[in-house]
VOTIRO-649905 format. One record per residue (C-alpha): y, z, x. Coordinates in steps of 0.5 Angstrom, whole numbers, plus 500, padded with zeros to 3 digits. Layout:
N
YZX;...
end
This chain:
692
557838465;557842471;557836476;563834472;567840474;564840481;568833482;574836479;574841484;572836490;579832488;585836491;581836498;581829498;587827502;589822497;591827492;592832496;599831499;605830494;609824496;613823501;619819501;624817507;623823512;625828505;619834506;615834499;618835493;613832488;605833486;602833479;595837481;590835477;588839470;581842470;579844462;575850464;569852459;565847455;569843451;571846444;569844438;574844433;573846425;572841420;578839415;578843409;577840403;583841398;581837391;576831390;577827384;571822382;573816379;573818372;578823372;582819375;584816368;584821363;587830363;594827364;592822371;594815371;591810376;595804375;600800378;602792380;594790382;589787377;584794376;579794371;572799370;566798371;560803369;552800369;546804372;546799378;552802381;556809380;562808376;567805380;575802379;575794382;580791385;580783383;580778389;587776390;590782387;597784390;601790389;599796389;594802386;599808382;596814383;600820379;601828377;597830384;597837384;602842389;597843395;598842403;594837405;595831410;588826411;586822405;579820404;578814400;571812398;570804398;566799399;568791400;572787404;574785409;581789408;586793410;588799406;594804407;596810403;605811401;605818399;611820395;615826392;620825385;620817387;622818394;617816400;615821405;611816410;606811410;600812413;597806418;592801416;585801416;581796415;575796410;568792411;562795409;560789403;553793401;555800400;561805399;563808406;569813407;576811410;580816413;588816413;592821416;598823415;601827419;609825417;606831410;606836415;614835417;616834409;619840405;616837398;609836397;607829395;606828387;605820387;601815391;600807392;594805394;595798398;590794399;592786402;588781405;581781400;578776399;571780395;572785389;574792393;571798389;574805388;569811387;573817390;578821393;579826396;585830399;584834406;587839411;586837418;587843423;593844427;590843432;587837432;594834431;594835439;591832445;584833447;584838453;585835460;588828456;595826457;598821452;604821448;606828444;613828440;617833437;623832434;623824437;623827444;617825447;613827452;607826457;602832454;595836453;592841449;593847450;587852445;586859444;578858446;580854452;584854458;587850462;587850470;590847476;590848483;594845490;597847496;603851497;610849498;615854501;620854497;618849491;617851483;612849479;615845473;612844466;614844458;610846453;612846445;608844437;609839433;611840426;605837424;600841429;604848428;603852421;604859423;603860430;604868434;602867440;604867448;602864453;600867460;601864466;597866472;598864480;592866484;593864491;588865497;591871500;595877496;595880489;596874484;602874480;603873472;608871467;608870459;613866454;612868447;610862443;612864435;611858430;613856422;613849419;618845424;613848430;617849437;622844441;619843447;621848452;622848459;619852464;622853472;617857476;617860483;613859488;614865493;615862501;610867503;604862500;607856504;601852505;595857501;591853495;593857490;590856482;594856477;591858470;595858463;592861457;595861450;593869446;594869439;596877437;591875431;584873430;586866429;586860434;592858436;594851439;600848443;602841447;603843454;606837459;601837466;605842472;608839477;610841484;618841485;621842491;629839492;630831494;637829498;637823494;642821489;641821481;641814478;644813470;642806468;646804462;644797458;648795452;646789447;651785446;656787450;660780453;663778459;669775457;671781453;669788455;675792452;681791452;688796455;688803451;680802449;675805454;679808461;673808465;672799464;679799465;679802471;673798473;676791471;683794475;679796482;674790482;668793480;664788476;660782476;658777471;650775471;646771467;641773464;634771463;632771455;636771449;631776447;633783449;626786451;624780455;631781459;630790460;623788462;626783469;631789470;625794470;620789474;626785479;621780477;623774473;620772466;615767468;613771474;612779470;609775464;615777459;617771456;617772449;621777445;613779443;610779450;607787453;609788460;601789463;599796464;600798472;605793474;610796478;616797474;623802477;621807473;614808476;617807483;622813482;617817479;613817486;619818490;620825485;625822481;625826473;624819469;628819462;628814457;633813451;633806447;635806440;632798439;625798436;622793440;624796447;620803444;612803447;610797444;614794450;611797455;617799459;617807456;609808460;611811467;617815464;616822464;621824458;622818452;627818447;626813442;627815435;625811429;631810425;637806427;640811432;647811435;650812442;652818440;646820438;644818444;649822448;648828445;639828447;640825453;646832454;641837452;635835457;641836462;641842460;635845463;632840468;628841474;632841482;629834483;634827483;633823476;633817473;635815467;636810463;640808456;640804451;646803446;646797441;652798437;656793440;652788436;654787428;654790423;660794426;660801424;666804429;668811429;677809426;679814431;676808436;680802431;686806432;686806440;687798438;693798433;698794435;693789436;691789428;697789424;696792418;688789418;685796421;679797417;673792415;667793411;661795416;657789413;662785413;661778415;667773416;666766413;665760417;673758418;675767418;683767418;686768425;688776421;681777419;678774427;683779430;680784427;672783427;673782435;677789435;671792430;667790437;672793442;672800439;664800438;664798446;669803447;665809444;660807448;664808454;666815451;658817452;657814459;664818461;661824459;654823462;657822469;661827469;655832467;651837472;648832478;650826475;656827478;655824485;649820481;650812483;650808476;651802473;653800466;650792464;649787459;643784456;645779451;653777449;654775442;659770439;666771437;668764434;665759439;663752436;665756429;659760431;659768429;654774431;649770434;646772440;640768440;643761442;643758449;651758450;655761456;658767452;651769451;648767456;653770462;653778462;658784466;655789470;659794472;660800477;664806480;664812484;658813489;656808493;659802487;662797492;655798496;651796489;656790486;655787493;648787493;647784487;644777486;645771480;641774475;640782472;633782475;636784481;639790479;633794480;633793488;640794489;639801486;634803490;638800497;644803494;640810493;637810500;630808497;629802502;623803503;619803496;617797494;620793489;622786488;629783490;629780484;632773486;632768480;630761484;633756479;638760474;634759468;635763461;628762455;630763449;627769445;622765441;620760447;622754444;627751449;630753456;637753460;639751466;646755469;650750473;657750475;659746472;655747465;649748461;642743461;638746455;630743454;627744448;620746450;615746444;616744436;622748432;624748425;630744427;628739431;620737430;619731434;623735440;615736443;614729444;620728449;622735451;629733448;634735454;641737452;647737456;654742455;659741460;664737464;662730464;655727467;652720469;646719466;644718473;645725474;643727467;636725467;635727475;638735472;631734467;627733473;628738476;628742470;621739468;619740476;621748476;618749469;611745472;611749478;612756474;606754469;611754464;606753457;609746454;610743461;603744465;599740461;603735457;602728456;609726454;612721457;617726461;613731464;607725465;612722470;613728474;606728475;606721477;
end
C-alpha cells in the first residue's frame, strides 16, 4: 500500500502528466490532477438486515406466494423446505402484504439453474422499478442472489407486493428464503479514487466518492490566473439524512494555506449537482500546491457525496460549439414560411447543405459524425454495434483541447450503450421519452453556471419522427395551410391512400414538431457564450411523407431518407458549409477547422464511394447522380434466396443493362475491399467472379 501511494506521488512529476494541454499557441487552460485516496481504504458496514421470511411463512399469517408460474412445495428430510419452480415454467412469483419498511436489496435464497431471475417491486398495483437480472447457477446447493434496488430509495411509497421472475430454466428452481435489506448510503457511491458514471436527477456526471472517514486529495502546478473547477452532489438513493460540509483546502509550498467550505444538508431527494468555481491566486503561479477535500458531518455518523475529479481551468480564445442532430428531419421539407424564422433565414441566405447519410440507422449515423469515419471503418455498422473504447471521437478531442463537453439525446439507443457518451464530461439522457423542450431547459440550466473554458455541446431532439405530438401554438403557425383540418390524434396514422385534407395536415403535424425544435435551438445560441459559438443543426435520417405510398418509415433505402440538410448561421457559417463533404462524417473536421482546431487530429471524414447500410445490415445503397443502386447483402424476411445472387436493384432514370451490371461490380468491389461481411468470402456467383 505505501508503494501504492509512492507512485501516486511520483505522477504529477512526470512530464507526461505534469503540464496541462496546450492547444495552438493558447497558454494552458485545462488539467485534471490525478486524485490520491488519502488513508487506508475504508470499509463499509454491512447491510442491515430488515425482515427474513424462510419459506414457510410465506404462505400462511395473511402472506401469499402465488402468480402465473407453476409452484408446488416440497418438504422431506433430504432438503430443507423449499418452493419449486417446475421447468419451462412462465410468468411470475407473486409475493404480497410486505410490511411498511425501507429497504432497497433483496436477497433470495436458491439453488438450481442455469437461470435468470430479476424482482419488480410494486406499491398499490404500480411499478416501482425492476432490479437487473442475475443469473442463477448453483445445481447442488442453495446460494445467495443479491438484487439492488436502488430506484426504492427515490420512491415515496414503500413497496407492498413484488414479482419474482425467473426465465431461461431448464431444471426445478428451488426457493428457501427471503430476505429484505438496507444498503448503506454510501455505498450507493463510487469507491474513493474511481470515477464511473454517477446521475442525479438524470444529470450525469463523471464522479468519486467522497466519505466521512476518507479524504481525498490532489496536487498540480499553479497557474496564475486560472480556477479549480469541480461539482459535488447525492444521489437520491445514497443521501437518507445527511448535515455536513465539505472543506476545501489549498496548501501551496510557500504561504499560509487557504480554505473554503460548502454546506452539504440532505433528505430523500439527496443534492443536485453543485458547481464550485474556485480561485487560484496570481501569487502561487508556478508552485506545487496540494489540494485536500474532506466531508465533516455536525454528528457522529458517516456521511458520504459523489464529487466530480478538480480540474485546473484557465480561459480559452477558441469559439464554443452547438451540435444539434434531429432524427427525421427531411431535406426536402425543413419547415415552411411563418413556421421556424431561423431555418427560414438559413433557407433565404443559402446557408444549408444536403448530405447523405450513411445508415438509416441513427446510432450508426451519430457515430460517423462523432468519428469522421465511415461505418465500415469506425466498426459501427449496425443499428446494435458499440463504438470501441479510446477510439478518437470529436468529444475527446475537444476535451483535450479544454472545451467542457455536454451531452444531451433523448434516443435510447444513442445513451451509454452506444458508447458515443463515454468522453463527455456531462450527460443528459433520461430513461423516458423526453422532449426537445425538456432538453432545452437541462442544457439552459448548465448554462447557468459554467466554468471560463469554451464548450461543446451536443443535442439530440426526435421529435420530428411520429407519433406527432406538437404544442397547437406551433400547428397555428400553419393555419392557412390546413383548412379546417388543424388538429389530428398524436398517434394518428393515415391509412395506405390518406386523402389529400388529411396528408396535408400530417405534413404540417411535422413542420410544427421541426419548428419547436427550432424555438429551442434559437434560445441556446443566443445564451451566454453561445452567442458567438459556431453551431450547425443536422439530420440523421429523413422520413416518408407519401412517396411510393410509403408513410413514417425511416429504415428504407429511398432518396427522401437517405439525403439529410445541414444547416448554419452566424460565426463562421458560410466557412463551415464550404468545408463540408458528401456525407455527414464530414461534419466533424470541418467543426474543429471552422473553430481554429486545425491542429487536433481528426478525420475529414470523406465518404470514397457514397454508400448508405441499412440499419440491420441486410442491404446497401449506392448514391448516383442519376439514382439509387440497392444490393441485398445477406438473408432477409422479404426476399430469402436474395443471399445466393446479391440481388441488385436500380431506382432511377433509365440504365442499359450494360451499365447496370458494371454499377453491381463496382459495388461488390468496394464492399470486398471494405471487408464488408456477406461479400468477403462469398461463393456466390456475383462476388466469385469479382475474385476471379
Amino acid at each position: 500500500m505505501q508503494r501504492f501511494f509512492l507512485l501516486l506521488s511520483l505522477i504529477p512529476a512526470l512530464q507526461a502528466c505534469n503540464r496541462p494541454v496546450q492547444a495552438e499557441g493558447q497558454s494552458p487552460f485545462r488539467y485534471a490532477p490525478p486524485i490520491e485516496v488519502v488513508g487506508n481504504k475504508p470499509v463499509l458496514p454491512e447491510p442491515q438486515q430488515v425482515a427474513k421470511w424462510e419459506l414457510g411463512r410465506l404462505i400462511p399469517d395473511g402472506w401469499s406466494a402465488r402468480g402465473t408460474a407453476q409452484v408446488r412445495m416440497v418438504n422431506d428430510a433430504s432438503q430443507p423446505e423449499a418452493m419449486i419452480i417446475d421447468p419451462g415454467a412462465s410468468g411470475a412469483l407473486d409475493v404480497r402484504n410486505l410490511p411498511d419498511l425501507k429497504t432497497d436489496r433483496i436477497r433470495l435464497r436458491m439453488r438450481g439453474g442455469p437461470c435468470r431471475v430479476k424482482v419488480e417491486f410494486l406499491a398499490a398495483r404500480r411499478s416501482l422499478g425492476t432490479t437487473r437480472t442475475a443469473v442463477l447457477n448453483s445445481l447442488t446447493s442453495f446460494t445467495d442472489l443479491d438484487l439492488d434496488a436502488p430506484f426504492l430509495g427515490r420512491a415515496v411509497n414503500s413497496p407492498d407486493r413484488l414479482l419474482i421472475r425467473i426465465s431461461g430454466a431448464d431444471q426445478q428452481v428451488q426457493l428457501s428464503s427471503l430476505t429484505l435489506l438496507k444498503v448503506a448510503p454510501a455505498a450507493w457511491l463510487p469507491r474513493p479514487g474511481a470515477t464511473p458514471w454517477v446521475s442525479i436527477r438524470e444529470d450525469q456526471r463523471r464522479a468519486t466518492g467522497l466519505l466521512s472517514s476518507t479524504p481525498l486529495r490532489v496536487r498540480f502546478r499553479g497557474v496564475g490566473n486560472a480556477r479549480l473547477e469541480f461539482s459535488f452532489g447525492i444521489p437520491p438513493e445514497a443521501a437518507g439524512k445527511v448535515d455536513a460540509r465539505l472543506e476545501v483546502k489549498l496548501w501551496p509550498e510557500r504561504g499560509s494555506p487557504s480554505e473554503s467550505s460548502y454546506s452539504v444538508i440532505a433528505h430523500q431527494n439527496g443534492v443536485p449537482w453543485q458547481s464550485v468555481h474556485m480561485d487560484i491566486p496570481s501569487e502561487l503561479d508556478g508552485q506545487q500546491i496540494t489540494a485536500t477535500f474532506r466531508l465533516i458531518p455536525k454528528s457522529l455518523s458517516q456521511a458520504a457525496l459523489a464529487l466530480t475529479p478538480p480540474q485546473l481551468v484557465r480561459a480559452a480564445g477558441h469559439p464554443s460549439i452547438l451540435l444539434m442532430t434531429v432524427d427525421g428531419l427531411r431535406a426536402d421539407a425543413v419547415t415552411t414560411p411563418g413556421g421556424a424564422p431561423l431555418i427560414e433565414e438559413a433557407q433565404r441566405k443559402e446557408m444549408v447543405r444536403v448530405l447523405q447519410t450513411p445508415s438509416t440507422s441513427p446510432r450508426v449515423a451519430a457515430t460517423a459524425i462523432m468519428t469522421g469515419q465511415s461505418p465500415t471503418k469506425n466498426g459501427t455498422l449496425l443499428d446494435t454495434d458499440r463504438l470501441t473504447k479510446n477510439t478518437r471521437t470529436l468529444a475527446s478531442q475537444l476535451s483535450s483541447a479544454g472545451y467542457l463537453t455536454l451531452a444531451l439525446v433523448d434516443d435510447p439507443s444513442l445513451g451509454h450503450g452506444s458508447g458515443l457518451l463515454d468522453d463527455f464530461d456531462r450527460v443528459y439522457a433520461p430513461a423516458k421519452d423526453a422532449t426537445v423542450e425538456e432538453l432545452g431547459a437541462q442544457a439552459a440550466a448548465w448554462m447557468a453556471d459554467l466554468p471560463p473554458t469554451p464548450v461543446f455541446l451536443w443535442l439530440h431532439a426526435s421529435d420530428a419522427l411520429p407519433p406527432y405530438d406538437p404544442k397547437p401554438r406551433f400547428i397555428r403557425r400553419f393555419r392557412n395551410q390546413v383548412g379546417d383540418l388543424e388538429f389530428l390524434p398524436p398517434k394518428f396514422r393515415p391509412p395506405g391512400s390518406p386523402d389529400v385534407e388529411d396528408a396535408r395536415v400530417i405534413r404540417v403535424h411535422y413542420r410544427a414538431e421541426v419548428a419547436e425544435i427550432e424555438r429551442e435551438l434559437s434560445r441556446l445560441i443566443t445564451r451566454g457564450r453561445m452567442r458567438s459559438s459556431i453551431w450547425a443543426l443536422v439530420g440523421l435520417r429523413g422520413q416518408g411523407h407519401g412517396e411510393g405510398d410509403v408513410w413514417w418509415r425511416s429504415d428504407r433505402l429511398t432518396p427522401e431518407i437517405l439525403r439529410v440538410p445541414v444547416l448554419s448561421l452566424g460565426n463562421q457559417s458560410g466557412r463551415l458549409l464550404e468545408g463540408l463533404g458528401e456525407g455527414v462524417s464530414s461534419l466533424g473536421r470541418v467543426l474543429l477547422d471552422t473553430a481554429g482546431l486545425r491542429r487536433l487530429e481528426f478525420p475529414s471524414g470523406a465518404m470514397g464511394t457514397p454508400l448508405t447500410f441499412l440499419g440491420n445490415g441486410s442491404r446497401v445503397a449506392l448514391t448516383a447522380e442519376d439514382g439509387l443502386g440497392i444490393l441485398t447483402l445477406k438473408n432477409n424476411s422479404e426476399d430469402p434466396a436474395a443471399h445466393k445472387k446479391h440481388a441488385f436493384h436500380w431506382i432511377g432514370s433509365q440504365r442499359t443493362p450494360q451499365e447496370l451490371a458494371t454499377l453491381h461490380k463496382s459495388l461488390l468491389l468496394r464492399l470486398g475491399t471494405l471487408k464488408v461481411q456477406g461479400i468477403k468470402d462469398c461463393s456466390c456467383p456475383s462476388c466469385a467472379g469479382i475474385r476471379d
